[in-house]
Structure formats: C-alpha cells, structure tokens
C-alpha positions as CSV (number, residue, x, y, z in Angstrom):
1,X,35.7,-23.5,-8.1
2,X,36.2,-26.8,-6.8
3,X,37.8,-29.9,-9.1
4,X,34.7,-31.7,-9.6
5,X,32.2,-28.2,-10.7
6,X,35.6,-27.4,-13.2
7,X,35.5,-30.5,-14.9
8,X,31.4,-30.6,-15.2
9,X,31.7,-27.1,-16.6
10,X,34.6,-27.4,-18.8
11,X,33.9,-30.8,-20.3
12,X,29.9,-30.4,-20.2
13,X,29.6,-34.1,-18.7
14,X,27.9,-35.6,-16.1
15,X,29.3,-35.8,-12.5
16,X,29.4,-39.5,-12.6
17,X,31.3,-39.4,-15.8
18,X,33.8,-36.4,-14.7
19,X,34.6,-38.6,-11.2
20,X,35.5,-42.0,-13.0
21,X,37.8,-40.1,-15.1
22,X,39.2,-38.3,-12.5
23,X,39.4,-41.5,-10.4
24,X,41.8,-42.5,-13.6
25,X,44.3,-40.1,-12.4
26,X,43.8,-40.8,-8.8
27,X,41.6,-37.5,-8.1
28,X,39.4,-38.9,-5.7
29,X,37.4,-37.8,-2.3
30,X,38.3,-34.2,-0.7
31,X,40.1,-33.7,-3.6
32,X,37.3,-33.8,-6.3
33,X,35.8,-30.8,-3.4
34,X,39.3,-29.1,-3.0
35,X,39.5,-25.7,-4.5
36,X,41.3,-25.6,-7.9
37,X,43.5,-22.9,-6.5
38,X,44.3,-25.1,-3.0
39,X,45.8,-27.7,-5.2
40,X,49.7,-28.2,-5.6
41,X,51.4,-27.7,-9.1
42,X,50.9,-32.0,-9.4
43,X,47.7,-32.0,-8.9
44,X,46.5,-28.9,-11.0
45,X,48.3,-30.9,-13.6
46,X,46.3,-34.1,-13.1
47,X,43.3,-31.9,-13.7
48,X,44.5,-30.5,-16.6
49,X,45.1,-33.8,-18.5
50,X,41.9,-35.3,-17.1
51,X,39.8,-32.3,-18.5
52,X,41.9,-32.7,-21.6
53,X,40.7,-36.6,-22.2
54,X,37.1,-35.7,-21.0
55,X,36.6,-33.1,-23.4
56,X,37.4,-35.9,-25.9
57,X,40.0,-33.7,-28.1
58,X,40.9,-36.0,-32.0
59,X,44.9,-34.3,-31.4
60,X,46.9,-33.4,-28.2
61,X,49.8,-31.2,-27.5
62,X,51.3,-32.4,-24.5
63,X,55.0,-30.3,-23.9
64,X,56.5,-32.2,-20.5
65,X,53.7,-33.3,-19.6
66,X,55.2,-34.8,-16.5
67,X,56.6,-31.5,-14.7
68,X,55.3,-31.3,-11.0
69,X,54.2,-35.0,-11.4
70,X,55.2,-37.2,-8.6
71,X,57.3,-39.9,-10.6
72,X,54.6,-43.1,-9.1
73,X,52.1,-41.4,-11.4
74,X,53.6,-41.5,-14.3
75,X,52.1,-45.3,-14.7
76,X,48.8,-43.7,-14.1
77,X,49.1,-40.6,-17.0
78,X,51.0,-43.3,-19.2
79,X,48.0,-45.4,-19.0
80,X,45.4,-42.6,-20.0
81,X,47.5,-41.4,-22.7
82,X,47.5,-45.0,-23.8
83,X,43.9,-45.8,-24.2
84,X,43.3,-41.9,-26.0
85,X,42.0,-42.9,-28.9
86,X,43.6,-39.4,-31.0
87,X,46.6,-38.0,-32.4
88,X,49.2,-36.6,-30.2
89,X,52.5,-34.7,-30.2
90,X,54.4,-35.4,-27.1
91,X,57.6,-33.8,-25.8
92,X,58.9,-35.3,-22.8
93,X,63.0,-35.6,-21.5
94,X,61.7,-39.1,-19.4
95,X,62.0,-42.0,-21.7
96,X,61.1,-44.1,-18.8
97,X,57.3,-42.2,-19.2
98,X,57.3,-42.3,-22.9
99,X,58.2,-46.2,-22.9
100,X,55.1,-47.1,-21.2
101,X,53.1,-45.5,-23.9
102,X,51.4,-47.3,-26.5
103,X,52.8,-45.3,-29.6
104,X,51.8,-46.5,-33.0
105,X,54.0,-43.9,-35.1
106,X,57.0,-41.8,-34.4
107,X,58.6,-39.2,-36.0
108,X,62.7,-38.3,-35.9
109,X,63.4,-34.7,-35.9
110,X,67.1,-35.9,-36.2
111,X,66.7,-37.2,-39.3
C-alpha cells in the first residue's frame, strides 16, 4: 500500500487533505507513491504521527517519539505537535525537541 492510499484509508479523508498534512511532515512527491514497506524507519515514523493528527485523536500517547528521526525534523514534528489542538502524554530523552513545543501544563513525576 503506498503512503498516500494508507493515509486515505486510515484517516477516511480526502486525498487533498491527507497530502497537505503530509506535506507538514515533509512527505511529499515519490514518497506519498512509495510503498509503506520501502520506507526507512524515519519515514514510517513521519507517517505514523501524520495519520495520528489526521485522524484528529482529543489525547496522544507519544513514547520517543523522535527515534529514527533525522534530528532537522524535529522542528517540523515540534511544530505539528504544537498546533494539535488535544491532550497529550509525551516521553522524550531530547529536551532540545520538547523545548520547541508549545506545552500549556506539565506534570513532575519527581515530585
């Protein structure tokens, strides 16, 4: 199944709607027609958090969500997670990732 017929199928939404998104995470041209299985670890994760936000979810669990990210994406996944509009938990070990989010509450588990 290629990137762009997974998205369309998992979310429900229209093509148009499933590439701006995608675009978002900088999932654009052959790679919207790749083959989900062709893709690297990096990418399959870009796909992941882009059918997460399509799907339109009101909480997220996101564990590392970084791992197989190339670090000069991190702006681009800190930016989506930014603008959701829902509750998340988010465990990451890079505070440079976690500073760029806009995060309205915290909770200390150390305290």
């Amino acid at each position: 199944e290629t990137v762009l017929s997974f998205l369309m199928r998992y979310t429900g939404k229209e093509e148009w709607l499933c590439g701006k998104i995608a675009g978002q995470f900088q999932l654009k041209g052959d790679i919207l027609k790749a083959t989900i299985g062709s893709l690297s670890g990096g990418y399959r994760t870009r796909v992941k958090l882009t059918s997460m936000l399509l799907a339109e979810p009101n909480f997220l669990i996101l564990d590392e969500p970084t791992n197989h990210i190339n670090f000069r994406h991190l702006p681009v996944i800190a930016k989506a997670l930014t603008e959701y509009q829902g509750a998340m938990i988010l465990v990451s070990h890079v505070p440079e990732f976690v500073q760029q989010i806009r995060i309205d509450e915290t909770v200390d588990l150390e305290k």
